[in-house]
C-alpha positions in Angstrom: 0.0 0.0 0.0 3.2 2.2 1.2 4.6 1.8 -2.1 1.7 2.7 -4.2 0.9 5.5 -2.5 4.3 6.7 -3.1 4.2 6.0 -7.0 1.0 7.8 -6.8 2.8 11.1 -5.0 5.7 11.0 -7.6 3.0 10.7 -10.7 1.3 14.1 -9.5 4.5 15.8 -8.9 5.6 14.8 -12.6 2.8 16.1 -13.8 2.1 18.6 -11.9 5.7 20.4 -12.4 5.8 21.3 -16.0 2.3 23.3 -15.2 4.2 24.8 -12.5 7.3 26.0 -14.4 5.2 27.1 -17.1 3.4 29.4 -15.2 6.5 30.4 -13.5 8.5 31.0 -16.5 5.8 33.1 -18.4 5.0 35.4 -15.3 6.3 38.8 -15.9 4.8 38.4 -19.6 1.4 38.5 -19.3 -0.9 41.1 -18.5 -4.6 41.3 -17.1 -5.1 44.8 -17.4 -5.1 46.3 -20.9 -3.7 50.1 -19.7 -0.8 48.0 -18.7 -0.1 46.5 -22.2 2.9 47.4 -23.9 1.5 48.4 -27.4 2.7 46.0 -29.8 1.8 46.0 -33.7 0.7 42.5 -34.1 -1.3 40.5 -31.8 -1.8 36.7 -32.2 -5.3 35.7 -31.7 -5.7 32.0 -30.9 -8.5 30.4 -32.0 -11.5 28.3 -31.5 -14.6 27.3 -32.7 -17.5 29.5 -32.3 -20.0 26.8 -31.1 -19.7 23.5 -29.1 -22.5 20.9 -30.0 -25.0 23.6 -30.9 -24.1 25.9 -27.9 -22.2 29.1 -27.9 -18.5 28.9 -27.0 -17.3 31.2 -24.1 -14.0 30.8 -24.6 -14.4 32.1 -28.4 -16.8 34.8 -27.2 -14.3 36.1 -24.2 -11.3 36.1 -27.1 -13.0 38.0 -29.4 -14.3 40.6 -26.9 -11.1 41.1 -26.0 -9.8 41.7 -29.1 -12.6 44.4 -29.5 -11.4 45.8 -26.3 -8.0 45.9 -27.0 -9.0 47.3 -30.8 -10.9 50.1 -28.9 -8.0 50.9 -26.8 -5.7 51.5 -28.9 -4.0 48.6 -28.2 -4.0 46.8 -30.9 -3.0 47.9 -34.7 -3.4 44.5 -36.6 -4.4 41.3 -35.3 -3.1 37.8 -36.9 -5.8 35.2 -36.6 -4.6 31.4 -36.2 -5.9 28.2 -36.0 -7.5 25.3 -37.8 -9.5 24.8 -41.3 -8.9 21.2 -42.2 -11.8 20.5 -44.0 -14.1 23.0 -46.2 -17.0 22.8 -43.5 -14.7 24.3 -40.4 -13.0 27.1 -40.5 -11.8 28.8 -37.3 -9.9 31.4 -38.7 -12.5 32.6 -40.7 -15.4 32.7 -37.9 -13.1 34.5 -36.1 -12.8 37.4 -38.8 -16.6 37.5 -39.2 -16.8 37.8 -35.1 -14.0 40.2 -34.9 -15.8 42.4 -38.1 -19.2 42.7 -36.4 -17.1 43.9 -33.4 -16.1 46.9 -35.6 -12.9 45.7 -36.5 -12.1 46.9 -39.8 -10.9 44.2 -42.7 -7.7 45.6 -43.1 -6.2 45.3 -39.9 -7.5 41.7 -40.0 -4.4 38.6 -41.4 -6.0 35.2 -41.4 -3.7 32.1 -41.4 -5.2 28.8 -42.5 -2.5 26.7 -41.3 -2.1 26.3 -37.8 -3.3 23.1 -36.1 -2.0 23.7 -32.7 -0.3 26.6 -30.5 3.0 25.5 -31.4 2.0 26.7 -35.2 0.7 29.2 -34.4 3.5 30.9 -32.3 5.9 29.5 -34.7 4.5 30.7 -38.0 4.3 34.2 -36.6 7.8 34.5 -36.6 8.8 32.4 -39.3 6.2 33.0 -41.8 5.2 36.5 -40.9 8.1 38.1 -39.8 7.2 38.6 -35.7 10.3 37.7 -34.2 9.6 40.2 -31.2 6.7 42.7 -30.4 3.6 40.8 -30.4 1.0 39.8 -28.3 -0.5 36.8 -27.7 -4.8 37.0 -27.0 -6.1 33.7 -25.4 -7.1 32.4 -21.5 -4.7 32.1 -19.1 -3.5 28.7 -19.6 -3.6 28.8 -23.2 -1.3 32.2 -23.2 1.0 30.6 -20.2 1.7 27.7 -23.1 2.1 30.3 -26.1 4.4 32.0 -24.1 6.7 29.4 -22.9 6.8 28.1 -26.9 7.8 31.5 -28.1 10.4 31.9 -25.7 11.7 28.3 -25.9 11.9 29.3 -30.1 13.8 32.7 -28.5 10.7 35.3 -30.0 10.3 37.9 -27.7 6.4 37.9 -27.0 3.7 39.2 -24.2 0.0 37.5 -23.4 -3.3 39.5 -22.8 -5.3 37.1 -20.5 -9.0 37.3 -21.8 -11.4 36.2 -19.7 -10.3 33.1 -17.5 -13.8 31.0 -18.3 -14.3 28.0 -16.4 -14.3 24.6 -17.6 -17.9 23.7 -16.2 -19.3 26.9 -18.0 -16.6 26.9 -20.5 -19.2 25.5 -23.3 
């Protein structure tokens, strides 16, 4: 029993620790407040689908608004929209451009990238394919920016995270 309670304590520490250094690591790079913000040219929005088995999805919702926020702000001169389109039916990138138009974001300031599958594209392709090597935000919940960070820094691009709204799991969709 002794000893399976101890292989028990070591597998939560293991995985546990990563979480840990993640968060520890990416720290003094991400911001709450938007006054705060260093103002950056391009901002990485991560995305999501819009809807969850016919229901709205809060994480997509809380992104977008605070892209609008942001937008309004001042913050933000060009945002660069990422994620997943693998088949002609679902396209995340482009729901986000509709979403982020009705929020009176204009077109132009808009870059959509149909080739990201996962946050390490998406972090990766800014720099390499677009050119960010430092001087952009990263737009997602906490845990998701906490990973972008630590990728972009790991691939030595100097990057800061907004926090949008930390949504809950149990409400998340």
């Amino acid at each position: 029993m002794r000893r399976i309670l101890t292989i028990l304590i070591v597998l939560l520490i293991l995985l546990i620790l990563p979480w840990g250094w993640i968060s520890w690591v990416t720290k003094g790079n991400i911001y709450r407040d938007p006054d705060l913000l260093p103002k950056n040219h391009v901002w990485l929005l991560l995305g999501t689908t819009p809807s969850v088995n016919g229901m709205n999805n809060i994480f997509f919702t809380t992104r977008i608004e605070a892209a609008k926020t942001l937008f309004e702000r001042g913050k933000i001169e060009h945002i660069l929209v990422s994620w997943d389109n693998s088949t002609k039916a679902y396209n995340e990138p482009e729901a986000m451009r509709k979403a982020l138009l009705k929020a009176w974001i204009p077109e132009s300031a808009i870059t959509l990238d149909y080739a990201w599958f996962r946050t390490l594209d998406s972090v990766v392709r800014a720099k390499e394919i677009f050119g960010q090597w430092s001087g952009f935000t990263i737009i997602s919940q906490p845990f998701h920016v906490e990973r972008a960070l630590f990728i972009a820094r790991a691939n030595h691009i100097e990057a800061v995270g907004y926090w949008a709204a930390n949504v809950s799991l149990s409400i998340g969709i």
